[in-house]
MIBAZA-699708 format. One record per residue (C-alpha): residue number from 1; x, y negated, z negated. Coordinates in Angstrom, 3 decimals. Last residue first. Layout:
<nodes>
 num       px       py       pz
 NUM        X        Y        Z
...
</nodes>
This chain:
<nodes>
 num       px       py       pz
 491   69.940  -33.848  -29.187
 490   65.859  -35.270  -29.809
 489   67.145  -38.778  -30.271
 488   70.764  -39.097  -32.095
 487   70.330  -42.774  -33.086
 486   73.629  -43.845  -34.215
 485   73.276  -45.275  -30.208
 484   70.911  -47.687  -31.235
 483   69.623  -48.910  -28.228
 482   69.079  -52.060  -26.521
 481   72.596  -52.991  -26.121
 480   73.173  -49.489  -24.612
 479   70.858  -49.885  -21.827
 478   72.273  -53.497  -20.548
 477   75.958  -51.876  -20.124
 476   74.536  -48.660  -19.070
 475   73.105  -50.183  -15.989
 474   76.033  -52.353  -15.246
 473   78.602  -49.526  -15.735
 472   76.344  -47.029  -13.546
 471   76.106  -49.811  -10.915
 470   80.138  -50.553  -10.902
 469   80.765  -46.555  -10.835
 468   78.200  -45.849   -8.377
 467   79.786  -48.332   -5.496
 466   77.316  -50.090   -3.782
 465   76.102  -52.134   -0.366
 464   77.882  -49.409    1.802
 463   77.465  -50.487    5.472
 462   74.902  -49.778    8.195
 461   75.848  -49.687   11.801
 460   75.095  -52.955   13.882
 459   72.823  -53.263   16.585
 458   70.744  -55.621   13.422
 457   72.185  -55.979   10.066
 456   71.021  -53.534    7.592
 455   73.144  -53.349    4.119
 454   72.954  -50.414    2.472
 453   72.059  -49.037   -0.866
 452   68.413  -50.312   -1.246
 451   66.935  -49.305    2.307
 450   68.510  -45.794    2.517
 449   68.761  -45.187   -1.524
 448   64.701  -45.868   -1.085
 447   64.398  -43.524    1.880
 446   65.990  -40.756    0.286
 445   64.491  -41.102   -3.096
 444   61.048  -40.936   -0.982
 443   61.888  -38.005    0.723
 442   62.864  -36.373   -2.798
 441   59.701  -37.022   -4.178
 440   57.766  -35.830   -1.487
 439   59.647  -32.381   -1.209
 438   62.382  -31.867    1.276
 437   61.995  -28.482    3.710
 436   59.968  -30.717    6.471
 435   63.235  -32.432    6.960
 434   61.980  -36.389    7.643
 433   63.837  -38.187    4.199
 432   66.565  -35.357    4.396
 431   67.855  -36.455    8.431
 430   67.706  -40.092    7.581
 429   69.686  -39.666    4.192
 428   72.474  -37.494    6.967
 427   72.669  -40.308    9.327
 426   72.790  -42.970    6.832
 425   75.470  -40.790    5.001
 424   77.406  -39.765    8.098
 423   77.664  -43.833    9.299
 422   78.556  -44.851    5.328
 421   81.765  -42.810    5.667
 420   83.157  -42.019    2.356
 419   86.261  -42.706    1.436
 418   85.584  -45.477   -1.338
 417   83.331  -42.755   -3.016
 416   79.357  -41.891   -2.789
 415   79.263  -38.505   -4.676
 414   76.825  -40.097   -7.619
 413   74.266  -41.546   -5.113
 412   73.865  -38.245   -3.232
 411   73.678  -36.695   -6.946
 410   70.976  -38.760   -7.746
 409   69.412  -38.296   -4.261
 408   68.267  -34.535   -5.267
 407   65.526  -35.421   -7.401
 406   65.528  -33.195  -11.038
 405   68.658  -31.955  -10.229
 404   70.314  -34.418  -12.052
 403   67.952  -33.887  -14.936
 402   68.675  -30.171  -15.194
 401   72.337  -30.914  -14.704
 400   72.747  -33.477  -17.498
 399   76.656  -33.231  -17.240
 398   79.327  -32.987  -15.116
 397   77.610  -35.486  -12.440
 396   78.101  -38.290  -15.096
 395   81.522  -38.028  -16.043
 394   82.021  -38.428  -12.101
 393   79.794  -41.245  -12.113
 392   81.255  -43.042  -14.796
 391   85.405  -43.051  -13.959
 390   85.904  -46.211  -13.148
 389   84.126  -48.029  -15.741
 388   85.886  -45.507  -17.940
 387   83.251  -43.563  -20.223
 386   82.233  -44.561  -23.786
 385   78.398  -45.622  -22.304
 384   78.919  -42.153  -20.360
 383   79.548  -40.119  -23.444
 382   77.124  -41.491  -25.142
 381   74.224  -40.721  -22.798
 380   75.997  -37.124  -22.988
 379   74.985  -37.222  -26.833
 378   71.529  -38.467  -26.219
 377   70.600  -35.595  -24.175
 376   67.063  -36.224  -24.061
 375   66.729  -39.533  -25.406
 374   68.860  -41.631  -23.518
 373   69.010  -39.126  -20.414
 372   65.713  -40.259  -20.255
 371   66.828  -43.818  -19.888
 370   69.910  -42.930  -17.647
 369   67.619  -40.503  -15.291
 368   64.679  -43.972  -14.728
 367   67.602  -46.039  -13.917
 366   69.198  -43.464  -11.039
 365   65.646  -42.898   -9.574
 364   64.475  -46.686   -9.528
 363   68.236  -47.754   -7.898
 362   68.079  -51.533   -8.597
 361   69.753  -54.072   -5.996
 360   70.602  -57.545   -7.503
 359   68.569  -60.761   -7.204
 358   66.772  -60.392   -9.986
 357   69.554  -59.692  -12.524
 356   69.053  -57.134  -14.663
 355   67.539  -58.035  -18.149
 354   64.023  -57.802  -16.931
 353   64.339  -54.153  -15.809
 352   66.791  -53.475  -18.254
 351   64.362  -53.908  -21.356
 350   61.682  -52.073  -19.000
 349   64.111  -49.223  -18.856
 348   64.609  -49.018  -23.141
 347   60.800  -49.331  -23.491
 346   59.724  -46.415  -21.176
 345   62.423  -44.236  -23.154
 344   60.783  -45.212  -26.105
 343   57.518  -44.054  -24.628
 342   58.663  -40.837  -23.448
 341   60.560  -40.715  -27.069
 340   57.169  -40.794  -28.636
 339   55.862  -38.671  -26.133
 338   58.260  -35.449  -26.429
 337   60.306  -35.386  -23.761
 336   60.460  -31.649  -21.871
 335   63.001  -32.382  -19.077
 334   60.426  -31.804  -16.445
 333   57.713  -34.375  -18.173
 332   60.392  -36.719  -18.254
 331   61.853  -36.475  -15.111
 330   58.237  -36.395  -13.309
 329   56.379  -39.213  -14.963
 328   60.347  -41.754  -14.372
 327   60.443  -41.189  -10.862
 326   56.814  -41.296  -10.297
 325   56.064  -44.500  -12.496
 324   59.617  -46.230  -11.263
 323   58.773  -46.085   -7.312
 322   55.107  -47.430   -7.864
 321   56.460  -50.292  -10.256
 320   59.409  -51.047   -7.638
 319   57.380  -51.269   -4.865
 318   54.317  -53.320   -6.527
 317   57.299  -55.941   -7.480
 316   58.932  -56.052   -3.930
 315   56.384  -56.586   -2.417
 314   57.656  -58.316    0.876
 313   61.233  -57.038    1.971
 312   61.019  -53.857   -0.100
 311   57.594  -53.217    1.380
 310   58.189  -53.810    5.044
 309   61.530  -51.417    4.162
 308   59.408  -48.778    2.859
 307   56.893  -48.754    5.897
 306   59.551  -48.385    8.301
 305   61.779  -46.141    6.389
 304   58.557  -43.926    5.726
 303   57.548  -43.731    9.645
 302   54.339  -41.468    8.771
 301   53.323  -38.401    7.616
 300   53.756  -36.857    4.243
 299   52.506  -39.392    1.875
 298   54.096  -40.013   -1.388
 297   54.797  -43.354   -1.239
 296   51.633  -44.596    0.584
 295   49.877  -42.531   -2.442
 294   51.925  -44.227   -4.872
 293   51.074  -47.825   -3.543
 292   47.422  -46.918   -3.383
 291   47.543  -45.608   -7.444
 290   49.168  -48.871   -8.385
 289   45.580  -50.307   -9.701
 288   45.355  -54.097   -9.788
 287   44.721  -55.379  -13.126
 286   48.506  -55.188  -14.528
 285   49.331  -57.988  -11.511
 284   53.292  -57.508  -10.837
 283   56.021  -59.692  -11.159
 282   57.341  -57.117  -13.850
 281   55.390  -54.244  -14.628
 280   52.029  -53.584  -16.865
 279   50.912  -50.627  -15.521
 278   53.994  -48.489  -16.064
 277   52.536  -47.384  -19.095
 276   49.933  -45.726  -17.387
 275   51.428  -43.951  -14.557
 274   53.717  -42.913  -16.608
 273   50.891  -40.853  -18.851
 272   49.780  -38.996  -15.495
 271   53.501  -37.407  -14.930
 270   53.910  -37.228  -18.651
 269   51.048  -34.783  -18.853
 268   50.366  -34.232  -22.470
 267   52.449  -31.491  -24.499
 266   49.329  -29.126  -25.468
 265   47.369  -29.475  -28.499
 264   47.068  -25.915  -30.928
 263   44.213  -25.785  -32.620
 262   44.748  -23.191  -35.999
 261   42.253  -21.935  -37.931
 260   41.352  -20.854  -41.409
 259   44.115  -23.422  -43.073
 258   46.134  -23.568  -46.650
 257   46.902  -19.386  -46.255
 256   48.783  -20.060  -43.297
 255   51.463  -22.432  -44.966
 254   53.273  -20.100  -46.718
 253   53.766  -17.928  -43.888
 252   55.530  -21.153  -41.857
 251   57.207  -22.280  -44.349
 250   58.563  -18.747  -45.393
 249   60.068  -19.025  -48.965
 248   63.779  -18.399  -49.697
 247   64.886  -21.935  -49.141
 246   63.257  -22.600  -52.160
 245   59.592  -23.912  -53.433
 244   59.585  -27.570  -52.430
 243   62.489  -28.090  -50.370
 242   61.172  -24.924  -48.569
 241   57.252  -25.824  -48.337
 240   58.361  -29.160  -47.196
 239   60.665  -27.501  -44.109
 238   57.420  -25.957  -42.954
 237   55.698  -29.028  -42.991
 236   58.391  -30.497  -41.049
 235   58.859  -28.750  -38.347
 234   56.245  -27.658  -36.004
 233   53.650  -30.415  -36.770
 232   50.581  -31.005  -38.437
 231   47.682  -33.032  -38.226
 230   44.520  -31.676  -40.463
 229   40.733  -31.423  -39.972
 228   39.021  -30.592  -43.038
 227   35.520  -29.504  -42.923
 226   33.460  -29.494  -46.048
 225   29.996  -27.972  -45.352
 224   30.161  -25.910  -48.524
 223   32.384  -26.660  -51.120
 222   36.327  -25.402  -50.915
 221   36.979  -28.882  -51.623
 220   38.673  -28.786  -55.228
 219   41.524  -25.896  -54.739
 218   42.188  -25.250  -51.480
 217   42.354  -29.361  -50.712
 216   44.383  -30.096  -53.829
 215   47.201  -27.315  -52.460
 214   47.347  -28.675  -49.105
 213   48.135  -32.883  -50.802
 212   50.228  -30.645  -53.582
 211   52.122  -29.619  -50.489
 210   52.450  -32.924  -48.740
 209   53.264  -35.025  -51.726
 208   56.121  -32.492  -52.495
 207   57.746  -32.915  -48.990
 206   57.196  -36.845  -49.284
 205   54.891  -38.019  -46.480
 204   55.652  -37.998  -42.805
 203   54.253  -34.677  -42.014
 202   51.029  -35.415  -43.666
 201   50.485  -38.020  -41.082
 200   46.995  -37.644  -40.269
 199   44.060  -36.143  -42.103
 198   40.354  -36.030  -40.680
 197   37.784  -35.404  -43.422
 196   34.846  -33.752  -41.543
 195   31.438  -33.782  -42.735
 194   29.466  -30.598  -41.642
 193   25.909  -30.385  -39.880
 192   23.645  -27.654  -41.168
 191   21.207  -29.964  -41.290
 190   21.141  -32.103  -38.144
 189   22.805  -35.512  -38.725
 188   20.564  -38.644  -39.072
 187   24.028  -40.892  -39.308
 186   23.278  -42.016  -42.765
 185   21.157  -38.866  -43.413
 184   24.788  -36.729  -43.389
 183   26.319  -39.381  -45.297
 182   24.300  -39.151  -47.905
 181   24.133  -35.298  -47.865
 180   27.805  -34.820  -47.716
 179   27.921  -37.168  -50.617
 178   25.623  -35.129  -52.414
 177   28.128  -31.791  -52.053
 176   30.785  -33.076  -53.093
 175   29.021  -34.692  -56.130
 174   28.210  -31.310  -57.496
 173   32.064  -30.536  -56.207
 172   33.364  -33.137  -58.718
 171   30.795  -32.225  -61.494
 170   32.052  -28.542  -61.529
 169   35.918  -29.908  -61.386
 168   34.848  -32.172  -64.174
 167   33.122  -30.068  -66.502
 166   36.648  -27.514  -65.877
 165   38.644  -30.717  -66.749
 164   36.339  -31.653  -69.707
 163   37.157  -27.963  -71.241
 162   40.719  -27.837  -70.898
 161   41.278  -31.546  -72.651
 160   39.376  -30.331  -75.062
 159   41.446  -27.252  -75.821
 158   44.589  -28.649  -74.948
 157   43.722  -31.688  -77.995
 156   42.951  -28.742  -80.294
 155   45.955  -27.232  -79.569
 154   48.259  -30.678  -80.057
 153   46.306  -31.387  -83.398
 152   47.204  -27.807  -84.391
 151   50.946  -28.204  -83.651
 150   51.869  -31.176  -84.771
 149   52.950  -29.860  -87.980
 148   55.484  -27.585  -85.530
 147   56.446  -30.840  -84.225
 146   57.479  -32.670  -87.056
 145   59.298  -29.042  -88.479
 144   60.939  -28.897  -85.324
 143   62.724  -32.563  -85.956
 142   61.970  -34.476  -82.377
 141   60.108  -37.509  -83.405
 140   61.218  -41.197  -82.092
 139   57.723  -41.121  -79.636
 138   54.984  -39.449  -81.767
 137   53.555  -36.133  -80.063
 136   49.767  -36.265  -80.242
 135   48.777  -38.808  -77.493
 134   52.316  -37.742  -75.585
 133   51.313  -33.993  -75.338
 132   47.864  -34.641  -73.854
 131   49.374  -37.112  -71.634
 130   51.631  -34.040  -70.338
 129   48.599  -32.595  -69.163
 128   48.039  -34.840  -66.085
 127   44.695  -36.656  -66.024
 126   44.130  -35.922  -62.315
 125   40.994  -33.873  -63.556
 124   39.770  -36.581  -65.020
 123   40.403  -39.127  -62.467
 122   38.936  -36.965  -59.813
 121   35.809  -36.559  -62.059
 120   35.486  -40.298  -62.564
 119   35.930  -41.170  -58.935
 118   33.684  -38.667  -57.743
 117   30.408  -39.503  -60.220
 116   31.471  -43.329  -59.356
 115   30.843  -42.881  -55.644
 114   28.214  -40.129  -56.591
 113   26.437  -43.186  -58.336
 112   26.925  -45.628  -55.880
 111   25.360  -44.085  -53.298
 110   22.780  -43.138  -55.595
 109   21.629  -47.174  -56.149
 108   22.182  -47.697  -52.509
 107   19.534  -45.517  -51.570
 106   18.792  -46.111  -48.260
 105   21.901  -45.666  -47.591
 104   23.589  -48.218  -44.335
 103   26.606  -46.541  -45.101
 102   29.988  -48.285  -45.820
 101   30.052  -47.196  -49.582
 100   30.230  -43.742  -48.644
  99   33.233  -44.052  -46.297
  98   34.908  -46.104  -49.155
  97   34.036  -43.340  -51.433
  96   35.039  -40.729  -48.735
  95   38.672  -42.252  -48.828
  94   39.196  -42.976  -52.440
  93   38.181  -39.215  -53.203
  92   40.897  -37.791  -50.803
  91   43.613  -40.628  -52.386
  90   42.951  -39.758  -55.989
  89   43.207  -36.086  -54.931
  88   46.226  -37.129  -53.664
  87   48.224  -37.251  -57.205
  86   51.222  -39.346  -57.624
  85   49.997  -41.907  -55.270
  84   52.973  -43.050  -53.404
  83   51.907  -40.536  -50.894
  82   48.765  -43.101  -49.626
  81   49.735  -44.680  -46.714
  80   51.904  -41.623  -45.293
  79   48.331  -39.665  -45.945
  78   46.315  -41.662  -43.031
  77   42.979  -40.740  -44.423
  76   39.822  -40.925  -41.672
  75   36.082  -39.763  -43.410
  74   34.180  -38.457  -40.241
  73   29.998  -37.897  -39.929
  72   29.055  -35.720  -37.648
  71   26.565  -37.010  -35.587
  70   27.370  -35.173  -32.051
  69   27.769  -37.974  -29.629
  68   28.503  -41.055  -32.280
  67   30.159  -39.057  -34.862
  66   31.877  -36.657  -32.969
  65   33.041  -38.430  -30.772
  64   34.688  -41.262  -32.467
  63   36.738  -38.906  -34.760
  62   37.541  -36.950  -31.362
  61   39.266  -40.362  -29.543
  60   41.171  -41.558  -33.260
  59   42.067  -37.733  -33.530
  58   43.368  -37.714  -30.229
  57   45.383  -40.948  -30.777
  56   47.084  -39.448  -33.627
  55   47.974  -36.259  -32.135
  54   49.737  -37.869  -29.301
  53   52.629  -35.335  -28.721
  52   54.765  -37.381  -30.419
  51   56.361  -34.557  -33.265
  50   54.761  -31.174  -32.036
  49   51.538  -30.403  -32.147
  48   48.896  -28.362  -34.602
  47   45.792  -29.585  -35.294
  46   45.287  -27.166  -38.362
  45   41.527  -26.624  -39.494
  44   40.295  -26.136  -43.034
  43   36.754  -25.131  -43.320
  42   34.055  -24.727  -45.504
  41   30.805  -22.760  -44.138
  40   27.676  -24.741  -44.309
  39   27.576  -25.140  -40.540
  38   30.603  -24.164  -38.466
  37   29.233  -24.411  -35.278
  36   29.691  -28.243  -35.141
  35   33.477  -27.437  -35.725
  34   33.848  -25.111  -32.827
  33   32.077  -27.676  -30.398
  32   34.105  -30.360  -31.527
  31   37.415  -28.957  -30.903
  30   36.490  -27.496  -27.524
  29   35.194  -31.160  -26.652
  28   38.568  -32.455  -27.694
  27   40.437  -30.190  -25.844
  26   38.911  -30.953  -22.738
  25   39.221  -34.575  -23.465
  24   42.471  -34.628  -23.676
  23   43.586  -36.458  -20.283
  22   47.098  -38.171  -22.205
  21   46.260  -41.245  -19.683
  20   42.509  -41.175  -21.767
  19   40.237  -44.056  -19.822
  18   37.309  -43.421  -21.247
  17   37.845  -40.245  -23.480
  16   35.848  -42.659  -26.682
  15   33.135  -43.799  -24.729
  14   30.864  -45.356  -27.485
  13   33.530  -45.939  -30.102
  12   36.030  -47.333  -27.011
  11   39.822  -46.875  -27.389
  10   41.993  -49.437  -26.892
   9   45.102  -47.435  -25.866
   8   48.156  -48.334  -28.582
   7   50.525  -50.929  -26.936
   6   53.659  -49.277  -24.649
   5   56.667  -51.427  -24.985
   4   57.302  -53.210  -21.936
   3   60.382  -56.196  -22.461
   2   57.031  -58.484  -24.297
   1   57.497  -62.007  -23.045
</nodes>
């Protein structure tokens, strides 16, 4: 039984923003109208996000697009997979060969030809120059007069070495050029269509990989029609260019002269993405739609104890996996996780979800702020999994304050004591959930801590059914064991 973790989108060639939780279709159409308009111009393009912001996925959705809605064809290279290559020009020309070789050419006999035309150029020009030492150079020498009587044999070998890289450069963009044609007819393009060479992952690849990966792509594919379309981050490119050429050196200004634009893709909506990933719950029936439950949650008329209790007491499932999606979609979009550790985060609470024992109360709202506590102040999660069983909820109101504040029951939950008078708190949870000055959220956290932390038993008054420190101990009990807590997170 899988414990949640969020499985790529399947994403359809035909409708490729069907059914987008990150909504990026706006962005993608933007995208793809600028590079349609750039005709026979060659461009290099920076998709610029941070790390997890769902770059990936966007360029799976846009690659999709444009070549089945606007008939551009799209060559994919995931870089990580290729930086133990020592040069990536190797890996660029590998790619559009195996593009190449998938068309349905006409011609397959000059398919093959610029296949082979861009192999053996790229090859060529690969060909580093210290071979041309080593073929004249005899291994064991070393004696300056050996070398010096070496020395016309070496210059001659420069010379023509020199010469068939420049013939293969020129032959290498010839063929550039005819495999943009190819692949152009392949897909019935119009003609000043471009081809687009999407690149993802060059952040994760060595930091010289990387820049020679840049520095290959100025240099060899400035050809007409040639659009590059590259994922980068905020971080780590920039640190490659210093690692590579000094701490001295802007990363950032460096950089700039590699690309002619720069798309910048917003954080995606958390709030919307939750309500995804929270799909697949628990008990619950992933094909039916939470969206009515939500709405029920969230509306702003009604007798909300009522209603919530007839849920608790007989859906319990659909309850909780409405409750969790909007607790969990507006902490972490409001504490600024990126989506990587939105999903991890997703992961860790489904983990204690199933681990928990079903017949014990869960707090949605207190769960949801441990697990993105996890990875957004990973240091005060710490803290509290190193805390005094005793002693958890008041280490836990010092810190995190922009979560805590986030939905005002969490810090209701957190003041509860053994002197505290469970007749004033009812009374005072009842007043919150129907003051016309308490948001939707907060009227629901209300009403859930009313009907999941006491016990009801009727014409008598409501008791206590928790203590924070005991839940809080429980809850970060089954957290921790699921997470590396070496792991500093985003800190």
């Amino acid at each position: 039984m899988s414990l949640g973790k969020v499985s790529p989108p399947e994403i359809s060639a035909s409708t490729p923003w069907g059914d987008d939780p990150l909504s990026k279709e706006r962005e993608g159409r933007i995208l793809s109208n600028l590079i349609c308009s750039l005709g026979d111009s060659a461009f290099v393009i920076s998709l610029k996000g941070g790390w997890g912001t769902g770059k990936s996925i966007f360029l799976k959705r846009l690659g999709y697009h444009l070549e089945n809605s606007r008939k551009v064809p799209v060559i994919k290279i995931d870089a990580w997979q290729t930086d133990y290559i020592d040069d990536p020009l190797l890996a660029l020309t590998s790619a559009l060969n195996e593009r190449i070789q998938k068309t349905q050419s006409r011609s397959k006999k000059a398919a093959n030809a610029i296949v082979t035309g861009l192999a053996e150029s790229a090859g060529k020009i690969a060909l580093p120059l210290i071979s041309v030492v080593a073929g004249t150079i005899v291994p064991g020498g070393g004696k300056a007069v050996e070398i010096a009587a070496e020395l016309p044999e070496l210059a001659k070998n420069f010379l023509e070495w020199d010469r068939s890289r420049k013939t293969a450069e020129e032959s290498f963009r010839q063929n550039l050029t005819k495999a943009r044609e190819i692949l152009k007819n392949s897909l019935g393009s119009e003609e000043s269509s471009p081809i687009v060479l999407m690149v993802d992952e060059l952040d994760r690849c060595r930091p010289d990989f990387a820049i020679k990966f840049l520095e290959r792509i100025k240099h060899f594919f400035d050809v007409p029609g040639i659009c590059f379309l590259i994922a980068t981050d905020h971080d780590n490119l920039p640190h490659a260019v210093k690692t590579v050429y000094g701490q001295q050196v802007d990363g950032e200004l460096y950089l700039r002269k590699f690309f002619d634009y720069e798309f910048n893709l917003p954080r995606p909506n958390l709030v919307d993405y939750s309500k995804h990933i929270f799909q697949n719950f628990p008990g619950t029936d992933h094909a039916h739609s939470a969206e009515e439950m939500r709405n029920n949650l969230l509306q702003q008329h009604g007798n909300r104890y009522s209603e919530y209790t007839d849920a608790y007491a007989n859906n319990i499932a659909e309850l909780d996996r409405a409750e969790y999606s909007i607790y969990f979609g507006i902490m972490a979009d409001i504490s600024g996780l990126q989506l990587r550790d939105a999903m991890q985060a997703h992961t860790l609470l489904m983990a204690f979800v199933r681990s928990y024992p079903k017949t014990n109360r869960r707090f949605p709202f207190i769960d949801c702020c441990i697990a993105c506590m996890r990875f957004k102040y990973p240091d005060e999660f710490r803290a509290l999994v190193a805390a005094d069983e005793h002693d958890v909820a008041s280490v836990m109101r010092s810190s995190s304050r922009p979560l805590l504040n986030t939905i005002r029951a969490i810090n209701v939950f957190l003041a509860v004591t053994g002197q505290t008078d469970a007749q004033d708190m009812w009374r005072t949870l009842m007043s919150s959930a129907q003051s016309i000055e308490s948001s939707a959220i907060d009227k629901l956290a209300y009403t859930s801590l009313m009907v999941r932390g006491f016990k009801h038993q009727r014409g008598q008054t409501p008791e206590l059914s928790f203590t924070p420190d005991r839940y809080l101990a429980q809850m970060l009990g089954l957290t921790a064991a699921f997470t590396d807590l070496e792991d500093g997170g985003q800190g």
